[in-house]
N, CA, C and O atoms as CSV, one atom per row, in Angstrom:
chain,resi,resn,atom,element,x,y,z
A,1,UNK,N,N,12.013,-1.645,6.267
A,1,UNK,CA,C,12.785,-2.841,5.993
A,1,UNK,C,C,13.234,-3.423,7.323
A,1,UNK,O,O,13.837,-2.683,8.101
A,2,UNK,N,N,12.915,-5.075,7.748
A,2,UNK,CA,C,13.534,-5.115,8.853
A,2,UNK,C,C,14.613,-6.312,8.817
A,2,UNK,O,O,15.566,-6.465,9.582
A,3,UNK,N,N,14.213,-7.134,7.711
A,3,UNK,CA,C,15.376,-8.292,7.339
A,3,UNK,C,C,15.927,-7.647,6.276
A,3,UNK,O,O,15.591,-6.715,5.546
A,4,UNK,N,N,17.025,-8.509,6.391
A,4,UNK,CA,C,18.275,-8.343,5.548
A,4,UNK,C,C,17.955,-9.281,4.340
A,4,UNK,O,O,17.962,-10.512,4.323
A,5,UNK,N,N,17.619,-8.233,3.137
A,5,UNK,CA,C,17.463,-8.631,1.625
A,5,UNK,C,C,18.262,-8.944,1.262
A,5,UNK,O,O,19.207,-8.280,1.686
A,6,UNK,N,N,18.726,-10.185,0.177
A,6,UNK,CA,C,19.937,-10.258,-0.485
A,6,UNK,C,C,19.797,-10.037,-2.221
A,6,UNK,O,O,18.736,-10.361,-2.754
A,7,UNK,N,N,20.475,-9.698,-2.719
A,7,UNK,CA,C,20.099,-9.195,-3.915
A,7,UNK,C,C,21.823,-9.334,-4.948
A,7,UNK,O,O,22.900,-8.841,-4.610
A,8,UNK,N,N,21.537,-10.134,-6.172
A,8,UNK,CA,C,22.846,-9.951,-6.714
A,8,UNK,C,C,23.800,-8.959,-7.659
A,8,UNK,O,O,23.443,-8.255,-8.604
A,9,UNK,N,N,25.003,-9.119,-7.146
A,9,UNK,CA,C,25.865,-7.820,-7.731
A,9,UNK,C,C,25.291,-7.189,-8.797
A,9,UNK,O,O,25.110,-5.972,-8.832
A,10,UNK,N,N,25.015,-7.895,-9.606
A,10,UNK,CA,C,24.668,-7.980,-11.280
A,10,UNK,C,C,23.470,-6.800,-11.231
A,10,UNK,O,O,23.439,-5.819,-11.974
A,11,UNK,N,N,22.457,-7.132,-10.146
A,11,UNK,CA,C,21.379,-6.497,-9.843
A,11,UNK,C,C,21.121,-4.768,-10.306
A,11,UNK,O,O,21.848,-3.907,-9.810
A,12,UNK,N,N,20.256,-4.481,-11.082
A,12,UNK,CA,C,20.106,-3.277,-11.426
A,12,UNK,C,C,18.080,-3.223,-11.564
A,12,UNK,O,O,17.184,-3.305,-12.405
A,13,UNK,N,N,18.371,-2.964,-9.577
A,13,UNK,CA,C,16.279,-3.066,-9.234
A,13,UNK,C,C,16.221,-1.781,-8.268
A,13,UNK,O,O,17.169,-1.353,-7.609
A,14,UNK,N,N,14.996,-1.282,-8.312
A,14,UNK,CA,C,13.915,-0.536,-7.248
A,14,UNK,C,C,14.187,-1.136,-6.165
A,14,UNK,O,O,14.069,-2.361,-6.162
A,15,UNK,N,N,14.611,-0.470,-4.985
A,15,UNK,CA,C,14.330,-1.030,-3.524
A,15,UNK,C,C,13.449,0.032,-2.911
A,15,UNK,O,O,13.772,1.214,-2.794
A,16,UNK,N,N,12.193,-0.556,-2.495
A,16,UNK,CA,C,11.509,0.726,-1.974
A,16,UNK,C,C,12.120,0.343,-0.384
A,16,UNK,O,O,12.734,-0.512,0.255
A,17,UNK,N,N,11.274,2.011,-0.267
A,17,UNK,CA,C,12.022,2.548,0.770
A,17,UNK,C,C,11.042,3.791,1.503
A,17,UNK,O,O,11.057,5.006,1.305
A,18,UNK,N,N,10.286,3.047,2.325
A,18,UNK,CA,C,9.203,3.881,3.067
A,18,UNK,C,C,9.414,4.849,3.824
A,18,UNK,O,O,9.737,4.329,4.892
A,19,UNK,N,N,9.438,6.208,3.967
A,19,UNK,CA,C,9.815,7.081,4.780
A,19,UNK,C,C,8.327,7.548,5.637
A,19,UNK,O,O,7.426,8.119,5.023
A,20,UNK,N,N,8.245,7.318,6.690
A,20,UNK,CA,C,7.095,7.779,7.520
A,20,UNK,C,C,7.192,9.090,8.493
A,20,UNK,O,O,8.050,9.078,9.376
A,21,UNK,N,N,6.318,10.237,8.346
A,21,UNK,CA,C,6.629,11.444,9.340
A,21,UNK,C,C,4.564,10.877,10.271
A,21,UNK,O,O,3.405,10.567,9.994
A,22,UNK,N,N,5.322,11.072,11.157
A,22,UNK,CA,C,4.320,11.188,11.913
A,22,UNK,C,C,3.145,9.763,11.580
A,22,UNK,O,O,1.978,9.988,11.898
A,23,UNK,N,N,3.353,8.841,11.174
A,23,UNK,CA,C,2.310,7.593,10.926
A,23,UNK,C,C,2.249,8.194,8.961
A,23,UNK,O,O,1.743,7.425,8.144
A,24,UNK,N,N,2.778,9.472,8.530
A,24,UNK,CA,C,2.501,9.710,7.053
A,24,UNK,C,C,2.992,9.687,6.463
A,24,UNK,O,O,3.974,10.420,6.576
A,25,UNK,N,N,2.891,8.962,5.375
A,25,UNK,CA,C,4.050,8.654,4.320
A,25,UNK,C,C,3.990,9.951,3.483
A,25,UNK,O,O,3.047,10.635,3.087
A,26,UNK,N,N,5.644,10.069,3.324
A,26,UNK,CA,C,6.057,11.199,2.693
A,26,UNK,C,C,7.132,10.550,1.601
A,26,UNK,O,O,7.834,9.542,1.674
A,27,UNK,N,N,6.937,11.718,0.387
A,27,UNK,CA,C,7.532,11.126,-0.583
A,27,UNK,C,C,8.356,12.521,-1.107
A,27,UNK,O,O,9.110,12.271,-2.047
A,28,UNK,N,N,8.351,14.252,-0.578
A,28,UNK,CA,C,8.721,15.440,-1.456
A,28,UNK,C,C,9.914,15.025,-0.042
A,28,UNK,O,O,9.838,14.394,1.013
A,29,UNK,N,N,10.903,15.754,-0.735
A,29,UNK,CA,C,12.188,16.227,-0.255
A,29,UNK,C,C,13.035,14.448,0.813
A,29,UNK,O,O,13.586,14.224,1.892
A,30,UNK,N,N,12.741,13.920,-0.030
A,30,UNK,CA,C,13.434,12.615,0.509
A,30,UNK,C,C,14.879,12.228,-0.312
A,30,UNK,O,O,15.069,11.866,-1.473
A,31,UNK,N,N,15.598,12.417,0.570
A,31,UNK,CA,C,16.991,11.568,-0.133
A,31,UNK,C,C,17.724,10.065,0.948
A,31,UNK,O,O,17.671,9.634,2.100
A,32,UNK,N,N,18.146,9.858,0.069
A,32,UNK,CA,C,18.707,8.336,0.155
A,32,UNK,C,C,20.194,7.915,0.056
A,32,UNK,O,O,20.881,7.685,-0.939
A,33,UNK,N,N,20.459,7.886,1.226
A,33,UNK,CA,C,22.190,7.716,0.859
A,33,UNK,C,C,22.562,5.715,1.479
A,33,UNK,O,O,21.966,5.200,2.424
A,34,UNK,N,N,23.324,5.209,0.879
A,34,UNK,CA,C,23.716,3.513,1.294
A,34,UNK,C,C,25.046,3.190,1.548
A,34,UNK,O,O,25.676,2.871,0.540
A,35,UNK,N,N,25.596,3.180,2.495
A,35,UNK,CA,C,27.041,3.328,2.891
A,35,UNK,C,C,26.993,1.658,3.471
A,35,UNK,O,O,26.032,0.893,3.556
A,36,UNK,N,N,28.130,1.502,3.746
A,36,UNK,CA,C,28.613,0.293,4.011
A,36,UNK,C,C,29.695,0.411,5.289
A,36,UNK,O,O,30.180,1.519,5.519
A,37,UNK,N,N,30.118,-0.885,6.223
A,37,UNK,CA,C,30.740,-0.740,6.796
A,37,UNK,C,C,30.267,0.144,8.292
A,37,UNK,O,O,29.246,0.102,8.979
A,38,UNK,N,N,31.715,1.036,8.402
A,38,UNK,CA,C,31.099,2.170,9.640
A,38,UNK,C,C,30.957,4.091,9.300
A,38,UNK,O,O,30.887,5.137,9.944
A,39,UNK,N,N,30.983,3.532,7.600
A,39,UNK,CA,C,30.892,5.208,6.987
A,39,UNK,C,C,29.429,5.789,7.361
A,39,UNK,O,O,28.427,5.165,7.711
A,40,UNK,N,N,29.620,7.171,7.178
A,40,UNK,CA,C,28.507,7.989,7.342
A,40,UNK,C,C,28.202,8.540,6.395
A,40,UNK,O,O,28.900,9.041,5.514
A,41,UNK,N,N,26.203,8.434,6.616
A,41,UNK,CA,C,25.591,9.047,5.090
A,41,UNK,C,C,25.838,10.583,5.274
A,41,UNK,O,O,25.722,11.294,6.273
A,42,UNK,N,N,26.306,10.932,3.683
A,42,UNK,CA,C,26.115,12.067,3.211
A,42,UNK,C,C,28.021,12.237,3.562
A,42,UNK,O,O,28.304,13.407,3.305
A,43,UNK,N,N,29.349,11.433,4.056
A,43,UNK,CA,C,30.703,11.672,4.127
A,43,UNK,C,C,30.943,11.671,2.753
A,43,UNK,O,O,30.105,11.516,1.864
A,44,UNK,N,N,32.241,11.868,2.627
A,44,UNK,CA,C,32.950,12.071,1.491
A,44,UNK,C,C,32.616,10.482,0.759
A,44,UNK,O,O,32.378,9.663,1.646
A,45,UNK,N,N,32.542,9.835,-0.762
A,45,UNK,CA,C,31.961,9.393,-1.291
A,45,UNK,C,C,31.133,8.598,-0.933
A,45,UNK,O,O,31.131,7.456,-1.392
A,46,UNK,N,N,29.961,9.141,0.247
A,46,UNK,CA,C,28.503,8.182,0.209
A,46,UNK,C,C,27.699,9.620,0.011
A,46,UNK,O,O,27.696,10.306,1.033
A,47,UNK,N,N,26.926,10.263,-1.286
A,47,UNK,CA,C,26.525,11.333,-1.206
A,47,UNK,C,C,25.050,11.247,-0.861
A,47,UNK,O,O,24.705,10.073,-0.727
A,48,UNK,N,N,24.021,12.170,-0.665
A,48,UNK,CA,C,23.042,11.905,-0.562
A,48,UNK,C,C,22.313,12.259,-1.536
A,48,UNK,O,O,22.314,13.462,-1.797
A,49,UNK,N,N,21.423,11.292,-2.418
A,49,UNK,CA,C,20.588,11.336,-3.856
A,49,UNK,C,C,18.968,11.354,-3.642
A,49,UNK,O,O,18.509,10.510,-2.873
A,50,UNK,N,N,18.260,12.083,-4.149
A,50,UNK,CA,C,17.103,12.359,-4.774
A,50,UNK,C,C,16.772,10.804,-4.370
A,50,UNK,O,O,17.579,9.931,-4.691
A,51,UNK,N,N,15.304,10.400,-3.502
A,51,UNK,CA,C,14.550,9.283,-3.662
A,51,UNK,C,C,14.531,9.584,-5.032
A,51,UNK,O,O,14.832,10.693,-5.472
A,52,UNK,N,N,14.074,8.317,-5.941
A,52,UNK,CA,C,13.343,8.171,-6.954
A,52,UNK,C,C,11.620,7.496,-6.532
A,52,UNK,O,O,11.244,6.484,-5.940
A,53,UNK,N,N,10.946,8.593,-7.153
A,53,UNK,CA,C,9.411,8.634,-6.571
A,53,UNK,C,C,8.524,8.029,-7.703
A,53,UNK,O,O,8.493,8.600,-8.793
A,54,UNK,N,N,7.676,6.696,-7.444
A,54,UNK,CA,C,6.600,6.057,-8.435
A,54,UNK,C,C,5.654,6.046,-7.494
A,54,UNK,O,O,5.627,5.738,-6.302
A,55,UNK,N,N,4.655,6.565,-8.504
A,55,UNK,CA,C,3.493,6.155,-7.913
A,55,UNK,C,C,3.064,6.383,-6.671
A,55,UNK,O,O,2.288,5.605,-6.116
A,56,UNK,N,N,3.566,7.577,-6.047
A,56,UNK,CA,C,3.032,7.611,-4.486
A,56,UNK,C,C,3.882,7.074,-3.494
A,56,UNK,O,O,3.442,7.121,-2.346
A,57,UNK,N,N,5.326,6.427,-3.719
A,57,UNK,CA,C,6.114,5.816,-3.541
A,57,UNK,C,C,7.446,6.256,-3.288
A,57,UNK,O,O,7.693,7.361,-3.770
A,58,UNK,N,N,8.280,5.758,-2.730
A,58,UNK,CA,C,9.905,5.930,-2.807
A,58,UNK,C,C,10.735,4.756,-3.067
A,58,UNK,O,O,10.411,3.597,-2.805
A,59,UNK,N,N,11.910,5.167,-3.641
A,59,UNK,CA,C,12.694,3.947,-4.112
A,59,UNK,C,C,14.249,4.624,-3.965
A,59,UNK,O,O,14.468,5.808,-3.712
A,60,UNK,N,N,15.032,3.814,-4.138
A,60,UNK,CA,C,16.034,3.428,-4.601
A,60,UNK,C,C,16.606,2.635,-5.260
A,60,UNK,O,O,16.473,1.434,-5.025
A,61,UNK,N,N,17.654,3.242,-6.590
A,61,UNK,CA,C,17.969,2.275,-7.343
A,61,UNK,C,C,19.234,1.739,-7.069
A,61,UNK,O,O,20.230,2.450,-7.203
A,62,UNK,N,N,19.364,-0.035,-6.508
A,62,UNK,CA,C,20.371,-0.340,-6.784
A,62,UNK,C,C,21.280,-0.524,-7.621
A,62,UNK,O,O,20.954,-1.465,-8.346
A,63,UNK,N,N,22.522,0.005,-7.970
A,63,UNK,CA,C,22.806,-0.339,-9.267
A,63,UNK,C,C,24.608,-0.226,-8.684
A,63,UNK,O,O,25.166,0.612,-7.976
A,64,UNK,N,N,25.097,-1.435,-9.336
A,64,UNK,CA,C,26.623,-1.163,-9.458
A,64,UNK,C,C,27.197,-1.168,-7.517
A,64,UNK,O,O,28.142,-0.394,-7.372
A,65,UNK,N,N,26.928,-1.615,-6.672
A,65,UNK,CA,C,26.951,-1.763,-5.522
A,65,UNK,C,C,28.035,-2.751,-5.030
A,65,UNK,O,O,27.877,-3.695,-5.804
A,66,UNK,N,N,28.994,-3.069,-4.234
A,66,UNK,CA,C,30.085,-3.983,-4.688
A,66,UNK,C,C,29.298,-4.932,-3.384
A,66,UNK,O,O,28.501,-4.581,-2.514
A,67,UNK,N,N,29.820,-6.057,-3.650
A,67,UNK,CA,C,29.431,-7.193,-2.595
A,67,UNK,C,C,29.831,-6.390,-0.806
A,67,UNK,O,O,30.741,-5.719,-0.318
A,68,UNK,N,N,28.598,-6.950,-0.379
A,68,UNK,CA,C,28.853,-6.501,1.712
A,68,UNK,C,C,27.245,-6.245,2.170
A,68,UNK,O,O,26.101,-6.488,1.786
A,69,UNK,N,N,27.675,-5.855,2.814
A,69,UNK,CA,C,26.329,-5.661,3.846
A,69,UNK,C,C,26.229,-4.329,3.638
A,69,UNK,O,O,27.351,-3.948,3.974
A,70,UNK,N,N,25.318,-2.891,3.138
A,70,UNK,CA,C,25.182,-2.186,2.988
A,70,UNK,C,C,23.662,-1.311,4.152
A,70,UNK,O,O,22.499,-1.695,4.034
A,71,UNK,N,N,24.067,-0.192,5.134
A,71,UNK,CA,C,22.974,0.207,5.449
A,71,UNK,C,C,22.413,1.567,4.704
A,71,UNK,O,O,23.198,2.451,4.360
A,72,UNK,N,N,20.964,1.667,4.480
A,72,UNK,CA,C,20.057,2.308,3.669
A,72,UNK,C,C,19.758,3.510,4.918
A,72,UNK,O,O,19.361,3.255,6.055
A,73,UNK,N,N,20.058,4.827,4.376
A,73,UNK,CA,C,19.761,5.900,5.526
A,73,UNK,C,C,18.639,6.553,4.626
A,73,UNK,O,O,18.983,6.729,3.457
A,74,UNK,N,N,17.654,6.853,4.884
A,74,UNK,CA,C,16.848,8.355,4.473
A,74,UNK,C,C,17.242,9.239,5.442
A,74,UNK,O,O,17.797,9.045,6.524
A,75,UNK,N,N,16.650,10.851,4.562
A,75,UNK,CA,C,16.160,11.961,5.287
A,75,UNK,C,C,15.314,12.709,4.206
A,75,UNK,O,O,15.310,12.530,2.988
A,76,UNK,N,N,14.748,13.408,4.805
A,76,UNK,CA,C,14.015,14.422,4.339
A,76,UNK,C,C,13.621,15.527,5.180
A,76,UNK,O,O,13.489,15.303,6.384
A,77,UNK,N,N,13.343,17.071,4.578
A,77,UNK,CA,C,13.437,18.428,4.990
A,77,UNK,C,C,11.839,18.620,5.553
A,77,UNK,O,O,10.877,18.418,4.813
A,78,UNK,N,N,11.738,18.934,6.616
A,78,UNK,CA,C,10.303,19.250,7.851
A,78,UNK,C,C,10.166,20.242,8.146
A,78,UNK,O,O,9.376,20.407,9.076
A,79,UNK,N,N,10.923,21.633,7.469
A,79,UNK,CA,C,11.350,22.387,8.305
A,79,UNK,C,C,10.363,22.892,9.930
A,79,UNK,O,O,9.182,22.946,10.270
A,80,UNK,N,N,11.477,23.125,10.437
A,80,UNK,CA,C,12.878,23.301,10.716
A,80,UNK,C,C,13.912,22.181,10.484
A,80,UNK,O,O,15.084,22.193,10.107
A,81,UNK,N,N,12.734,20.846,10.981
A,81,UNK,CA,C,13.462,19.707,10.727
A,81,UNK,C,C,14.218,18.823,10.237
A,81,UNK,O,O,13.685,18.659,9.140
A,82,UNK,N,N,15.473,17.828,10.286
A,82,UNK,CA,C,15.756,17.365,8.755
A,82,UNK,C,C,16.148,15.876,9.349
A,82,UNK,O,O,17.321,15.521,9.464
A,83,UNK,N,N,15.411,15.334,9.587
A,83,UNK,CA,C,15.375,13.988,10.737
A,83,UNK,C,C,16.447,13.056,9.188
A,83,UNK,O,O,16.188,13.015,7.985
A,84,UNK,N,N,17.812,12.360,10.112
A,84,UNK,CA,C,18.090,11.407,9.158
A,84,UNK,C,C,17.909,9.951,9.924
A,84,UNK,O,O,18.468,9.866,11.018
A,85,UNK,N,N,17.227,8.876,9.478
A,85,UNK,CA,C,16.668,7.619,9.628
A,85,UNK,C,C,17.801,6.656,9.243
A,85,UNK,O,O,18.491,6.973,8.275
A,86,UNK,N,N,18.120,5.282,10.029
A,86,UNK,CA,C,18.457,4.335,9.520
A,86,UNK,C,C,17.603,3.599,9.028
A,86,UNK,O,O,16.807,3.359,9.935
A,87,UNK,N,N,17.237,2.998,7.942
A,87,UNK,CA,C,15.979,2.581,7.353
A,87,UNK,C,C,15.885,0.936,6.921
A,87,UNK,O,O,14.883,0.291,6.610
A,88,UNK,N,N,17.438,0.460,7.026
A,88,UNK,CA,C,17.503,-1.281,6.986
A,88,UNK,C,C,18.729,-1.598,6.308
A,88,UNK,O,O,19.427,-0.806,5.675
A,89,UNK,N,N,18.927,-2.798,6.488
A,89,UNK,CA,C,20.095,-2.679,5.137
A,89,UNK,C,C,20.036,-4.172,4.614
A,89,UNK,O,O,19.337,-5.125,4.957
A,90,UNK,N,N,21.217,-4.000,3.473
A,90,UNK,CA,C,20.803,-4.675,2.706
A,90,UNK,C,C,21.685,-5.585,2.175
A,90,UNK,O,O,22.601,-5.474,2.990
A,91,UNK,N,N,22.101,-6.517,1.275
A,91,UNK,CA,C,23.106,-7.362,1.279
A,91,UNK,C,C,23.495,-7.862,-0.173
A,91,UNK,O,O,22.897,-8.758,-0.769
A,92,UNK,N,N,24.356,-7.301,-0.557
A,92,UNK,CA,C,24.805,-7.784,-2.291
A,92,UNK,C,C,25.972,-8.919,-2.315
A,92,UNK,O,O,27.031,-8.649,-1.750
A,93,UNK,N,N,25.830,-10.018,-2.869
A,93,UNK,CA,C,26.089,-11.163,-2.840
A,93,UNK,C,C,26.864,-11.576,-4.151
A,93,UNK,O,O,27.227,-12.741,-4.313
């Protein structure tokens, strides 16, 4: 993601959400946390959730999100590794 999507409150959609290791898209052990402001993914209420996986794919569901500018973090487990990504963010209106 590199622009800022806008999408309304009301909104209950799929935002995919590409996680790349090495040029390869990976879709097992991906979670997705969307904090706002200057909070940190995975602090006390921004938890980190299960991608939801279609089709070869990753997503996130927006749902219930209050109006702001929201940034989208992945991670996922490499072991040893557990790289967490800023991945774009996003904007509920």
């Amino acid at each position: 993601m590199s622009a800022v999507r806008q999408y309304p409150r009301e909104t209950v959609e799929l935002l995919p959400v590409e996680v790349l290791a090495d040029g390869v898209l990976v879709t097992t052990g991906v979670e997705i946390c969307v904090v706002t402001g200057t909070d940190r993914p995975g602090s006390t209420g921004n938890p980190w959730a299960a991608a939801s996986v279609i089709t070869g794919a990753t997503y996130y569901l927006i749902n219930s999100l209050a109006p702001g500018v929201w940034t989208v973090y992945t991670r996922y487990t490499s072991s040893p590794e557990v790289p967490v990504v800023e991945s774009g963010k996003i904007q509920i209106v």
